[in-house]
C-alpha positions as CSV (number, residue, x, y, z in Angstrom):
1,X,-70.7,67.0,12.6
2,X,-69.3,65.9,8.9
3,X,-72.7,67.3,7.7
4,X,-71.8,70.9,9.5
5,X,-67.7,70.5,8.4
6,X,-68.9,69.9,4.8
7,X,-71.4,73.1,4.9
8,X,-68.7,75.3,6.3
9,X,-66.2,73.9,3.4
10,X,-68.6,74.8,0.6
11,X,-68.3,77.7,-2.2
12,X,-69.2,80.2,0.7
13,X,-66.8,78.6,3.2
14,X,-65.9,80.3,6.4
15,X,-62.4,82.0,6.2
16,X,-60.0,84.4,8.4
17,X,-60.2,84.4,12.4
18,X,-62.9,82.8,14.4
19,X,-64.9,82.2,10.8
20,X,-65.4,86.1,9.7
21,X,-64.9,86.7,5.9
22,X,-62.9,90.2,5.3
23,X,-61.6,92.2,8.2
24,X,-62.2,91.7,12.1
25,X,-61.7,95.7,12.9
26,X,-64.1,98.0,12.5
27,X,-63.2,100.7,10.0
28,X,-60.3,103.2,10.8
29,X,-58.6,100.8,13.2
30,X,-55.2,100.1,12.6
31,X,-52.5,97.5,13.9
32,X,-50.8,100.6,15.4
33,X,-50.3,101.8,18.9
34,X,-52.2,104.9,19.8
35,X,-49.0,106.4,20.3
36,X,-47.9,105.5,16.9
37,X,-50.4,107.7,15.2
38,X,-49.0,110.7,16.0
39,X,-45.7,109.5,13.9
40,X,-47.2,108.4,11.0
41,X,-50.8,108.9,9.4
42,X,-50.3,105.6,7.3
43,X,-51.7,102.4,7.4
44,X,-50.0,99.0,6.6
45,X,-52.8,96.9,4.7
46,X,-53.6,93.6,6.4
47,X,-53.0,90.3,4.5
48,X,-55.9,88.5,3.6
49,X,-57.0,85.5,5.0
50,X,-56.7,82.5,3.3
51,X,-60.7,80.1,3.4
52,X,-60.4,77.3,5.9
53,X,-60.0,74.0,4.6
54,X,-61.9,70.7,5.1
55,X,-59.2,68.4,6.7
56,X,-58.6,72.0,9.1
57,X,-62.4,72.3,9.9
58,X,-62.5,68.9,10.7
59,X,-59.6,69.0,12.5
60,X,-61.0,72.1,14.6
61,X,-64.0,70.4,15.1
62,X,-62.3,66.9,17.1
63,X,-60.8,69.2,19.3
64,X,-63.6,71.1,20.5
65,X,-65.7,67.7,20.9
66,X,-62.3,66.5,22.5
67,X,-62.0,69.6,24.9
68,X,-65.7,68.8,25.9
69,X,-65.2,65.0,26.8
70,X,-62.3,65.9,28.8
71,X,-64.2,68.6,30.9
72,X,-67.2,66.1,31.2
73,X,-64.8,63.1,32.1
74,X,-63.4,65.2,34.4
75,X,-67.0,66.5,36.0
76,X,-67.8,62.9,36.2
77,X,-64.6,61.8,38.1
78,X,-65.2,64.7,40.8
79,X,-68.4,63.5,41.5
80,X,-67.3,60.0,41.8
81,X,-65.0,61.1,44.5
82,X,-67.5,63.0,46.2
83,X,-69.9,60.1,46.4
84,X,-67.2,57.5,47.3
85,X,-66.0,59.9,50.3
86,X,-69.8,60.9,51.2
87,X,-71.3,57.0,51.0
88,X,-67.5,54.6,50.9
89,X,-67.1,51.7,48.3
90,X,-69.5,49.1,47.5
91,X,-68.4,47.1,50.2
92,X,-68.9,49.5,52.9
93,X,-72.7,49.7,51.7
94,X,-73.4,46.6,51.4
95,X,-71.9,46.1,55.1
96,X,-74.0,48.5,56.1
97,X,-77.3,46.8,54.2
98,X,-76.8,43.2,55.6
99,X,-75.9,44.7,58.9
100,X,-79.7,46.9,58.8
101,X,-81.0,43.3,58.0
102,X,-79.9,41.5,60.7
């Protein structure tokens, strides 16, 4: 992960929303409503972005892996619940293993 943060932070490092250098519209698109064309045939020019920084990649990057433990934690405690109400605790099965011994 430092290896990819460090890539990304390089001379041709990622900048603007969701990592797209320049503008995210296509041509012709404006921040306008539709309805606002009609008033005015001019365009307010967009600020530019600003390259994303190492510490902020970084940063962006422990909170995705953080997101993803949390969802997988959480995947793992459901299926721990299922298992305990489909089978019971250890000492229910091994109850029921001496008792299939006897």
């Amino acid at each position: 992960m430092a290896l990819w943060v460090k890539e990304q932070s390089g001379p041709r490092g990622l900048s603007g929303q969701s990592g797209r250098s320049g503008q995210s519209r296509r041509s012709g698109e404006s921040d306008q409503h539709p309805d606002a064309k009609e008033k005015s045939n001019q365009s307010i020019s967009s600020t530019k972005s600003t390259p994303s920084t190492y510490p902020e990649l970084s940063a962006n990057a422990a909170l995705v892996l953080n997101a993803v433990v949390s969802s997988l934690l959480d995947r793992q405690l459901a299926s721990l619940a299922a298992a305990f109400e489909r089978e019971g605790g250890f000492t229910e099965r091994l109850y029921r293993v001496r008792k299939a011994a006897r």
